[in-house]
N, C-alpha and C positions, 0 to 999 in steps of 0.2 A: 414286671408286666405279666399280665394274666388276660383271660378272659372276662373274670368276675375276681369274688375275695377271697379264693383259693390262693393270688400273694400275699393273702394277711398271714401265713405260718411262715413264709421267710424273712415277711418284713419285718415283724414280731423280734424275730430270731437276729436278724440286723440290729435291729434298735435296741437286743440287749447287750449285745457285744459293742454296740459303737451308739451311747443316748445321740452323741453329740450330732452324727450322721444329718444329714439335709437328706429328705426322701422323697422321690416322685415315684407316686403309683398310679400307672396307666393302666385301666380297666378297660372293656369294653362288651359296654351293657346291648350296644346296637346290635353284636353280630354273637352273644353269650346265648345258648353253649358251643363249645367249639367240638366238644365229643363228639355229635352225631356227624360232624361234616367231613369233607372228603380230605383229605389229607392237601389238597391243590386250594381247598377254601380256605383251610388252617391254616396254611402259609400264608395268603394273603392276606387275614386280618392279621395275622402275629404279624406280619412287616408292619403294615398300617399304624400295630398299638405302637410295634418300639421305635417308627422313627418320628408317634409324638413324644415319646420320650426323649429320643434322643435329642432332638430341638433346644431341650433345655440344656444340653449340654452337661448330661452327669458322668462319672469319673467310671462307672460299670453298667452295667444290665445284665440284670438277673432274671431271668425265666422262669416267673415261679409256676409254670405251668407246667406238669409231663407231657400233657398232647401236642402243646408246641413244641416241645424238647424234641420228640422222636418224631414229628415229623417237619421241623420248620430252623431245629439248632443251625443246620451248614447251609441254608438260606438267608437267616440273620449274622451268621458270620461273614459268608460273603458279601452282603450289604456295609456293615457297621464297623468290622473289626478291619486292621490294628488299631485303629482311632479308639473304637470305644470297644473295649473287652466285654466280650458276653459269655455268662456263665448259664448252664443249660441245670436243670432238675431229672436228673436221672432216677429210674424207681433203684431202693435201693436192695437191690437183686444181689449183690456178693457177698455182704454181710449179712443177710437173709441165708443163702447157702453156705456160710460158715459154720453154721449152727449145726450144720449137718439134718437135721431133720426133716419132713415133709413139711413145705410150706405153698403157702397161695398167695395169690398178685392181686388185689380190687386196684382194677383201673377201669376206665371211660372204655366204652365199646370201642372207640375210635385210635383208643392205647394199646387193648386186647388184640390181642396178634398182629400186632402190628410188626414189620418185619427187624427195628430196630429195637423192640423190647425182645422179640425171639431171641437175635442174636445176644442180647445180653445175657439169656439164658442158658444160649449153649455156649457162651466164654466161660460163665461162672458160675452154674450148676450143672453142669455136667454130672450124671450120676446122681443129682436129689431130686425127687419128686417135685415137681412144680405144678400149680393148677394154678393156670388163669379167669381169673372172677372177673364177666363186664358187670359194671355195676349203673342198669340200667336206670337215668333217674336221679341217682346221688350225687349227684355233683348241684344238678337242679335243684335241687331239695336244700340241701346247704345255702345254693348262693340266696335262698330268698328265706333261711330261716326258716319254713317250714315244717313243725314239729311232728304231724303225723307224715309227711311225706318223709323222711329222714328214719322215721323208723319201721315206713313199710320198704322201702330201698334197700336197707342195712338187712329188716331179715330176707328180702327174695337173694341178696348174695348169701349170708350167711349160710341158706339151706343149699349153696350152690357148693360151699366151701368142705370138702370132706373132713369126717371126724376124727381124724388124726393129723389134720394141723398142727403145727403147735406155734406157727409163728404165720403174719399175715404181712407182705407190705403194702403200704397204704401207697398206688401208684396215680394216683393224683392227690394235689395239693389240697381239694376242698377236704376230702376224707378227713384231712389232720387236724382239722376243727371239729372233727366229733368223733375222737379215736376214741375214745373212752367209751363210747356206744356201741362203736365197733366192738371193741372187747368185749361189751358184756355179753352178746349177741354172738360173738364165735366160740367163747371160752365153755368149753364141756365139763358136767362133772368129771370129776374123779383125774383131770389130765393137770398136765402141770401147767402154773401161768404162762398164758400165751404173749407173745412177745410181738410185738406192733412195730415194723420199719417205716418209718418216716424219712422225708430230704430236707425239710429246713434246715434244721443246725449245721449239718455238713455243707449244705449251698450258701449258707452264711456265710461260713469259715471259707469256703475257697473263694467268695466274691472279695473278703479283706486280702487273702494270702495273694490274687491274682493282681492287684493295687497293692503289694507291699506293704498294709496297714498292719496293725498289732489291735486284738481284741481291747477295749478300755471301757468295760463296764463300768468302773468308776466314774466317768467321765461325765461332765456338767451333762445334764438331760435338757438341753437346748436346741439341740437337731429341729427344722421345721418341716411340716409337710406339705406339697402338691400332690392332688389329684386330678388324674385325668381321665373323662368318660366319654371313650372312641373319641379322644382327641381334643375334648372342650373340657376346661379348669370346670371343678366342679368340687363335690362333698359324698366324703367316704360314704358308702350307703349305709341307708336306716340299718339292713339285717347283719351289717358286718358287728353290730352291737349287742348283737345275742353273743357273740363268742369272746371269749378272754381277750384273744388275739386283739378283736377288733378293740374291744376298750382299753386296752394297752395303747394305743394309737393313738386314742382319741385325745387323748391326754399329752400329745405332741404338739407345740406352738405351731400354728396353721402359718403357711408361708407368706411372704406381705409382698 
């Protein structure tokens, strides 16, 4: 669940570890974007999307959202869990500060100091520099494909981003679809390759590990998918098809 196709990086990430998987992606185009809203709105569509998910009765829900993570996770859990396991998208903040260097966060204004990305920073960057990037716009810009908007987004953070970065994490999910922009766009002469944090693959991996699964890439690529738009069966959107992610997808037997 997401707001828009910022869950195409986990879904993506699912469907390589498990083709065989059955996917429901609850979008919701009605109340997208969820960044500028108040953290009280944010929880109320992110219940809304996951319990049209939930309806169908699937075996997890995954968060591919950070603004709903940090602000709506222990609100979907108290709704949904033990019954149906939810895995929340955390930025990924600790292995960012392993690296020991100066690094920065592009998230949603409504991610940007938000008090549960703070605390993540004083658990696990204590002592690195940290600079929080809202990245006004970008997320916008992605969910409609929009190609000048995406690259005037990416450079107003970029110039927000100091020149001694060396590592950026990308704290929402639409970024992941245009990391490579991002990089070309922070990466300075003369500095070393700068290194891009993402959460797909790791929200992947703990949505099988939390269901007891084992990754089986090998495995028949028959998995089907539902889509759902604020609640009504519908079709992945036209811009999810600019990005890899999304045409990896598309290529999933549509559910009957």
């Amino acid at each position: 669940m997401d707001s828009g196709i910022g869950l195409l990086a986990a879904t993506a990430a699912v469907r390589r570890l498990r083709p065989d998987a059955d996917l429901v992606l609850s979008l919701d185009p009605d109340g997208m974007p969820w960044g500028p809203r108040t953290p009280e709105d944010v929880t109320q569509r992110a219940l809304a999307v996951a319990e049209a998910a939930a309806a169908l009765a699937p075996d997890a829900l995954i968060i591919g959202c950070n603004t709903a993570t940090v602000n709506s996770l222990t609100a979907l859990r108290a709704r949904l869990e033990p019954g149906l396991p939810v895995i929340g998208t955390v930025p990924a903040i600790k292995p960012a500060a392993a690296g020991g260097g100066p690094f920065a966060i592009w998230a949603t204004p409504a991610t940007t100091g938000s008090p549960y990305q703070r605390g993540l920073i004083e658990e696990f960057a204590d002592g690195v520099p940290v600079t929080e990037v809202p990245c006004h716009g970008l997320a916008e810009a992605v969910e409609h494909a929009d190609e000048a908007a995406i690259d005037a987004a990416v450079a107003a953070a970029a110039a927000l981003t100091p020149h001694d970065v060396t590592t950026v994490v990308l704290g929402c999910t639409h970024y992941e679809l245009v990391a490579e922009r991002i990089r070309a766009a922070v990466q300075r002469p003369g500095r070393p390759p700068l290194v891009l944090h993402g959460s797909a693959g790791a929200v992947a991996a703990q949505a099988l590990r939390r269901l007891g699964e084992q990754p089986a890439p090998g495995a028949a690529a028959d998995g089907t998918i539902t889509v759902l738009l604020s609640g009504r069966e519908g079709a992945l959107p036209a811009p999810a098809l600019a990005y890899d992610e999304g045409r990896l997808l598309q290529a999933v037997t549509p559910a009957r």
